[in-house]
GUTORNU-618306 format. One record per residue (C-alpha): residue in one letter; x, y, z. Coordinates in nm, 2 decimals, always signed. Layout:
BEGIN
pt r A, c1 X, c2 Y, c3 Z;
...
This chain:
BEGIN
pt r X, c1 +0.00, c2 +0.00, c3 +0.00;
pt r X, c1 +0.27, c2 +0.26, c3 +0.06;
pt r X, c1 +0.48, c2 +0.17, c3 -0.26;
pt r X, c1 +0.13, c2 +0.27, c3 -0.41;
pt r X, c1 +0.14, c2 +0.62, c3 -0.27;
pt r X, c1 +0.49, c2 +0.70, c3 -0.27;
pt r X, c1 +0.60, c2 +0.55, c3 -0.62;
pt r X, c1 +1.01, c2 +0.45, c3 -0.63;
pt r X, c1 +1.24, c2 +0.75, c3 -0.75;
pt r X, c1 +1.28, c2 +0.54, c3 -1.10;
pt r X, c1 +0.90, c2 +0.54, c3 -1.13;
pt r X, c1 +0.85, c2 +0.95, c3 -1.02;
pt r X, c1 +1.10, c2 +1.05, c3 -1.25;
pt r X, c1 +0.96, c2 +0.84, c3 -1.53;
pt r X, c1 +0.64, c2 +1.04, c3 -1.48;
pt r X, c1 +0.76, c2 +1.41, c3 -1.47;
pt r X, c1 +0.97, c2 +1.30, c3 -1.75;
pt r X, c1 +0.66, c2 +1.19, c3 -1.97;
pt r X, c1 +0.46, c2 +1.50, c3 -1.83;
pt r X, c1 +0.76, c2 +1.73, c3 -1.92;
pt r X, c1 +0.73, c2 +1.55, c3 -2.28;
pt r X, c1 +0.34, c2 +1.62, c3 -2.28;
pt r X, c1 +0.34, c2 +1.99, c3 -2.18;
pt r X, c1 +0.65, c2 +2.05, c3 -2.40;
pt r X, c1 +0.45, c2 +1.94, c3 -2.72;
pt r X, c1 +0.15, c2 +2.15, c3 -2.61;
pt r X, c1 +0.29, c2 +2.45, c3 -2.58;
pt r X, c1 +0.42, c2 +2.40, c3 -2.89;
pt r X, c1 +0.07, c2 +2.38, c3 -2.99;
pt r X, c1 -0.05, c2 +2.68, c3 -2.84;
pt r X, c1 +0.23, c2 +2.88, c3 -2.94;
pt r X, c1 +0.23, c2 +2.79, c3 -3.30;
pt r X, c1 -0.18, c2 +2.86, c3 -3.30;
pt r X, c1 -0.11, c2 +3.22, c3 -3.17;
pt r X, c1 +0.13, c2 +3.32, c3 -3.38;
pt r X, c1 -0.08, c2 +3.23, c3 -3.69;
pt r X, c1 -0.38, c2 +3.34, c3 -3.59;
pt r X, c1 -0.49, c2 +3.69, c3 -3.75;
pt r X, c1 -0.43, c2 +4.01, c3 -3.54;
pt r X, c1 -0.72, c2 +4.24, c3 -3.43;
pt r X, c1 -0.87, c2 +4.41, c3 -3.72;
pt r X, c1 -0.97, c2 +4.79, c3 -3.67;
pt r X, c1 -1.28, c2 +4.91, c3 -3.78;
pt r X, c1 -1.36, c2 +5.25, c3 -3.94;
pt r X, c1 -1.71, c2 +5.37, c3 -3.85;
pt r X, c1 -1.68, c2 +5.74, c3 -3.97;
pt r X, c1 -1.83, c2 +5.83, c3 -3.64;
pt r X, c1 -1.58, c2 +6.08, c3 -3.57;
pt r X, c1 -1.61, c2 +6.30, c3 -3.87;
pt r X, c1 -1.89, c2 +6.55, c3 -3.90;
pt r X, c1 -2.18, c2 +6.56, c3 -4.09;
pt r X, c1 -2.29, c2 +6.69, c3 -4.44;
pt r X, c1 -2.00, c2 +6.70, c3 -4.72;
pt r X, c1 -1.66, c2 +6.61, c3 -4.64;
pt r X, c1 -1.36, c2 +6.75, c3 -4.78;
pt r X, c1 -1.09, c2 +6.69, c3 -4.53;
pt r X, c1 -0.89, c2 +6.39, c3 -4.37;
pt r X, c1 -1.01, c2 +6.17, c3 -4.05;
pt r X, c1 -0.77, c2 +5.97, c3 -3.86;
pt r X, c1 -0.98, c2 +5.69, c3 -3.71;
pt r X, c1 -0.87, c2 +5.34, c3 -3.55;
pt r X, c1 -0.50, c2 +5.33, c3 -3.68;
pt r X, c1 -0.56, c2 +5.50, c3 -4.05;
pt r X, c1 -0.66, c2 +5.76, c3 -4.19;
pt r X, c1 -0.95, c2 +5.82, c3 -4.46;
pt r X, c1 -0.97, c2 +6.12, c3 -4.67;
pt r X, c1 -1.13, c2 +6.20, c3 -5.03;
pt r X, c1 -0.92, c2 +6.10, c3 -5.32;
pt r X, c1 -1.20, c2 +6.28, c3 -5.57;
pt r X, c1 -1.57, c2 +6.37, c3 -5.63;
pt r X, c1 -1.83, c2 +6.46, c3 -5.37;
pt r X, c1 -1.83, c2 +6.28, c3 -5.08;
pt r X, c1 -2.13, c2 +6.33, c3 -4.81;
pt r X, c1 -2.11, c2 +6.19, c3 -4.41;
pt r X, c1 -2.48, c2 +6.15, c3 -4.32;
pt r X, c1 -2.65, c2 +5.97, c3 -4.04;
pt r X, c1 -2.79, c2 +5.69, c3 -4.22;
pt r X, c1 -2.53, c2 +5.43, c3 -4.13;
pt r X, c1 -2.52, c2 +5.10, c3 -3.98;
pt r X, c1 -2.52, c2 +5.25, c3 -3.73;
pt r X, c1 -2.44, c2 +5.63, c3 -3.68;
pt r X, c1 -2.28, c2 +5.79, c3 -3.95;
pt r X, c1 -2.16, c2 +5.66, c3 -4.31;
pt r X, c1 -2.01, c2 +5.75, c3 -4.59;
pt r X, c1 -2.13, c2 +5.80, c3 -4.93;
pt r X, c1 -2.11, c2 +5.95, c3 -5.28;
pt r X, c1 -2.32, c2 +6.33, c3 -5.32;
pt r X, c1 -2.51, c2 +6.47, c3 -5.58;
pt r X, c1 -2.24, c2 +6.57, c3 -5.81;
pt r X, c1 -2.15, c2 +6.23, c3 -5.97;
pt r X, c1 -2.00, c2 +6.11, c3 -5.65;
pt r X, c1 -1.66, c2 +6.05, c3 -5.53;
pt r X, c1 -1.39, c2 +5.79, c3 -5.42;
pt r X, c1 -1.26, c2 +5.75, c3 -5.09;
pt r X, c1 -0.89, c2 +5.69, c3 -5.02;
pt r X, c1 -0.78, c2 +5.50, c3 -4.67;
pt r X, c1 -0.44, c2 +5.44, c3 -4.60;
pt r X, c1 -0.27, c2 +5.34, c3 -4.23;
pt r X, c1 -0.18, c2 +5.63, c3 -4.02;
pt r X, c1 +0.18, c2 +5.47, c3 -3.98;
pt r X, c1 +0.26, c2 +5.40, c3 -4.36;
pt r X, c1 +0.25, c2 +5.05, c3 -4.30;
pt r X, c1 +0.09, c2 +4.77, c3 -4.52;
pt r X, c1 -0.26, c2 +4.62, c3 -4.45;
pt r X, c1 -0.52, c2 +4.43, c3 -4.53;
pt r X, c1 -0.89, c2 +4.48, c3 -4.64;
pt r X, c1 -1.15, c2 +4.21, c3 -4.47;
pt r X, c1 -1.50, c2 +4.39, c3 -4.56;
pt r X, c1 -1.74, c2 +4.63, c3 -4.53;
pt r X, c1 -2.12, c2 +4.74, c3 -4.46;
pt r X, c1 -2.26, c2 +4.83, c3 -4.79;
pt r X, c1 -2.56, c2 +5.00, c3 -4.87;
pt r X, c1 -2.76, c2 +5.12, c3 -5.19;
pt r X, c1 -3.04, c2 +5.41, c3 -5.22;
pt r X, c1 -3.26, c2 +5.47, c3 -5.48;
pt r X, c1 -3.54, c2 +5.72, c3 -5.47;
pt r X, c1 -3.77, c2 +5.43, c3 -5.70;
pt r X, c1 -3.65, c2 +5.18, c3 -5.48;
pt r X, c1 -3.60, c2 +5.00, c3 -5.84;
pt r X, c1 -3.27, c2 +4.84, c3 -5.98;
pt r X, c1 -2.90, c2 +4.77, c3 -5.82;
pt r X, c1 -2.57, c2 +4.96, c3 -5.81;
pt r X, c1 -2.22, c2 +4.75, c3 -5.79;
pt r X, c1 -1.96, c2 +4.93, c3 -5.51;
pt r X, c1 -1.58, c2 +4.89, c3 -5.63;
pt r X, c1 -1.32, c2 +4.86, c3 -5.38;
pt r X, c1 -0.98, c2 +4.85, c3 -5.51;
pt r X, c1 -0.66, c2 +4.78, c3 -5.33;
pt r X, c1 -0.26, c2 +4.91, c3 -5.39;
pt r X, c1 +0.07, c2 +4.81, c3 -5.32;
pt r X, c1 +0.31, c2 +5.09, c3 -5.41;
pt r X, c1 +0.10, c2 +5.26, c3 -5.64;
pt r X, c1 +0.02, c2 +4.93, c3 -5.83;
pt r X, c1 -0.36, c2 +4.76, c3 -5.82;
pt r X, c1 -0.35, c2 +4.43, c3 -5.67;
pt r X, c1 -0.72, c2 +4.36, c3 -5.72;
pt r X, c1 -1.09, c2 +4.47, c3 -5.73;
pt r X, c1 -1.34, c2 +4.37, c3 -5.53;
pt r X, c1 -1.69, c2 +4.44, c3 -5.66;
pt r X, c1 -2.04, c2 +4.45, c3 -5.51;
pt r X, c1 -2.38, c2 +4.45, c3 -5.67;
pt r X, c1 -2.70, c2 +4.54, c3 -5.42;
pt r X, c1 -3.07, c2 +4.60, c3 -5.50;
pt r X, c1 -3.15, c2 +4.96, c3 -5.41;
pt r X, c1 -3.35, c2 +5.03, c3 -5.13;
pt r X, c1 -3.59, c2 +5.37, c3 -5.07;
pt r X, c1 -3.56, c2 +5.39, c3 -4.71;
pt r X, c1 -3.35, c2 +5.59, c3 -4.54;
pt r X, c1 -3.54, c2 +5.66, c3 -4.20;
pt r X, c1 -3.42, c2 +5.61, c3 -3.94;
pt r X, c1 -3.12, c2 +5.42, c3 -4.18;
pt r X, c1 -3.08, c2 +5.25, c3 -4.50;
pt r X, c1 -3.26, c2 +4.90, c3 -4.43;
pt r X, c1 -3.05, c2 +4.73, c3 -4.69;
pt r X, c1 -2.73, c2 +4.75, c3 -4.50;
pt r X, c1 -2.55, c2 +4.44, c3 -4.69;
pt r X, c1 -2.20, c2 +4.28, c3 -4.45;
pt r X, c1 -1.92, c2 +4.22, c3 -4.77;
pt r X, c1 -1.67, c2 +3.98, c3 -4.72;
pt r X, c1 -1.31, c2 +4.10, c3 -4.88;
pt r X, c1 -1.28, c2 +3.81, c3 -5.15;
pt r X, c1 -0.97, c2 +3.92, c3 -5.45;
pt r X, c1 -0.85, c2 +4.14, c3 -5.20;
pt r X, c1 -0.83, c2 +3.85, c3 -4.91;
pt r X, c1 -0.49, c2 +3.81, c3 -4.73;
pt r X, c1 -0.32, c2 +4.07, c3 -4.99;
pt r X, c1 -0.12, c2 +4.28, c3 -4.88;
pt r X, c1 -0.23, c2 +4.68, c3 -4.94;
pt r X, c1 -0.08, c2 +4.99, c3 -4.91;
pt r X, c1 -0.40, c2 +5.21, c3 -5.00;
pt r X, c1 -0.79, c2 +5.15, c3 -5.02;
pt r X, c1 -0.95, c2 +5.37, c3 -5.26;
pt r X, c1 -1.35, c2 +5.29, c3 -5.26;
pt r X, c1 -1.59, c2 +5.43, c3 -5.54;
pt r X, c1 -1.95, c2 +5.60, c3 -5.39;
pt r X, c1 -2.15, c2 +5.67, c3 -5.71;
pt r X, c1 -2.41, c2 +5.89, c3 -5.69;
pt r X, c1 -2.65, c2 +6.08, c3 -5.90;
pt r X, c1 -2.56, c2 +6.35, c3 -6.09;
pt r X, c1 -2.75, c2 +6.74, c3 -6.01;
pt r X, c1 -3.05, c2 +6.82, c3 -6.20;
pt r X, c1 -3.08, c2 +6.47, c3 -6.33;
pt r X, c1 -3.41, c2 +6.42, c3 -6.23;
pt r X, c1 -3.36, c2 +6.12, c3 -5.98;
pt r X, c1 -3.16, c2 +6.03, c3 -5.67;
pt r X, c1 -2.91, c2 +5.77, c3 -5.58;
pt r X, c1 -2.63, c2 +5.73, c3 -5.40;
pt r X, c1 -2.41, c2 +5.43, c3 -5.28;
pt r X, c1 -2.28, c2 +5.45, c3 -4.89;
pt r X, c1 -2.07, c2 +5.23, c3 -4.69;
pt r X, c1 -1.99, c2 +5.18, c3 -4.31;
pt r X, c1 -1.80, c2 +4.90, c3 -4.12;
pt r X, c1 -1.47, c2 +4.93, c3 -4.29;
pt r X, c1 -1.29, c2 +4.66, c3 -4.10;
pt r X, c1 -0.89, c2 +4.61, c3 -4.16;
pt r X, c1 -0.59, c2 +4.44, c3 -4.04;
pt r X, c1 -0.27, c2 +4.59, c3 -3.96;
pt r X, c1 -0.03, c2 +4.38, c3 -4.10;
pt r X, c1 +0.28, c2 +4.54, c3 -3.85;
pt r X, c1 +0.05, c2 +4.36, c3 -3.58;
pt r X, c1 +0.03, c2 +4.02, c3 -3.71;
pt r X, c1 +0.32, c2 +3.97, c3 -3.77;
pt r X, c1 +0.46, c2 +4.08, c3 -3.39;
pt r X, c1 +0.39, c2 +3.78, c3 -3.15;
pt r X, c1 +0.24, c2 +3.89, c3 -2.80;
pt r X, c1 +0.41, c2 +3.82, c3 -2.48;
pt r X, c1 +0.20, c2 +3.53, c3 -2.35;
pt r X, c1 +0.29, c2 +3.39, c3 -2.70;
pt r X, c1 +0.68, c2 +3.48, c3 -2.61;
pt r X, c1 +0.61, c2 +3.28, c3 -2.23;
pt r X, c1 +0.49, c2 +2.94, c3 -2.35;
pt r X, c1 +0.76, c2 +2.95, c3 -2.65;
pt r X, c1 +1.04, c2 +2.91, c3 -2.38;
pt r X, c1 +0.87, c2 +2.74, c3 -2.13;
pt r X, c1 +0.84, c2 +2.46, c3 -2.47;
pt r X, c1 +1.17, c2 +2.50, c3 -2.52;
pt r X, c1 +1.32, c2 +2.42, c3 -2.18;
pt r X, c1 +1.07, c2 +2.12, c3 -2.12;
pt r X, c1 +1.17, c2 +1.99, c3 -2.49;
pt r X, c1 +1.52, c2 +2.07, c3 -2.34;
pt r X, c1 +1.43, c2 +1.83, c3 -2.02;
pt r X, c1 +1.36, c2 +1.56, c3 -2.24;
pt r X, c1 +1.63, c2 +1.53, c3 -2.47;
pt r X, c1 +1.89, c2 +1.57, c3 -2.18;
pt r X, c1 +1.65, c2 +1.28, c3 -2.02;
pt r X, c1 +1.70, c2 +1.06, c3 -2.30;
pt r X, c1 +2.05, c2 +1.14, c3 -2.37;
pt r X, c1 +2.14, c2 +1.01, c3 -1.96;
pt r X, c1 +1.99, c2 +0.71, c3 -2.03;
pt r X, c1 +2.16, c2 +0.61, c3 -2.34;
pt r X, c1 +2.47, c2 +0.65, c3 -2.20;
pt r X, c1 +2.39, c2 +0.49, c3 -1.87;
């Protein structure tokens, strides 16, 4: 009964050994998931930029958004809060780019179509660059909607899909709109731009730093383990 409870040294240090081989491997594990998995993606809601036409530059969530060309409007018809969309005048484009000049990626938007008629669809193009050279378009198509109180009710989640996992420098994003004195109204609006910094995906955090050594030192353990009793 006491052999039972208080194994022989050869037994314990079996154990810790194959324990030190078990927790070894799965921090391995855990360290190789966290390093691969994606970073947190920042989202650009255009909530801090004010109402009616905008003409200037916002810094928001790590980049910065600012009108490439056009007429761009800010209204309150997001998903939810404010949005961004083309004005009467034709529209516009919308540049992002991050506010530390670093590369990124595009994951997806909100987008939403208005029509006065509530009739027909508009396509949204999102293009992406890489040192001034397009690296894909991703394109859109939505039925219009005619309400707009007390939002757009057509408010449409778009997954990046060419774009997906490449690496961009800039976003630029075309809002079409009608043109003044055309005789009808239509404008397409986005919210919900969600990106990834690529600077933080490919820094590993500290946790991730931890269980890397503490894997190394109990993979360390075991081969030193082994090693004493082939020569023994």
């Amino acid at each position: 009964m006491e052999s039972a409870v208080n194994p022989i040294p050869s037994n314990c240090f079996r154990v810790l050994t194959d324990l030190a081989r078990r927790y070894a491997a799965g921090a391995v594990t855990v360290v190789a998931s966290a390093l691969v998995s994606p970073a947190l993606a920042n989202t650009i809601t255009f909530e801090t930029a004010n109402l009616g036409v905008f003409t200037s530059s916002v810094t928001e969530n790590g980049f910065i958004y600012s009108k490439l060309g056009g007429a761009l409007f800010v209204a309150q018809f997001g998903n939810s809060g404010k949005d961004a969309e083309g004005t009467i005048s034709g529209g516009g484009m919308l540049k992002i780019v991050s506010a530390t000049g670093s590369d990124f990626n595009f994951n997806g938007l909100d987008f939403s179509a208005f029509d006065f008629s509530g009739t027909g669809s508009q396509t949204l193009k999102v293009e992406g660059f890489l040192g001034g050279s397009s690296v894909g378009v991703d394109q859109y198509t939505l039925a219009n909607t005619k309400v707009f109180n007390p939002k757009y009710d057509n408010w449409t989640p778009e997954a990046a899909s060419v774009l997906a996992g490449k690496s961009i420098s800039e976003l630029d994003i075309t809002l079409n709109a009608s043109v003044a004195n055309s005789g009808s109204l239509f404008s397409e609006n986005i919210d919900n731009v969600v990106l990834t910094p690529e600077q933080a995906a490919a820094i590993p955090e500290p946790s991730s730093l931890t269980l890397l050594g503490i894997a190394v030192v109990g993979a360390s353990f075991v081969r030193l383990r082994r090693r004493r009793l082939s020569t023994a």
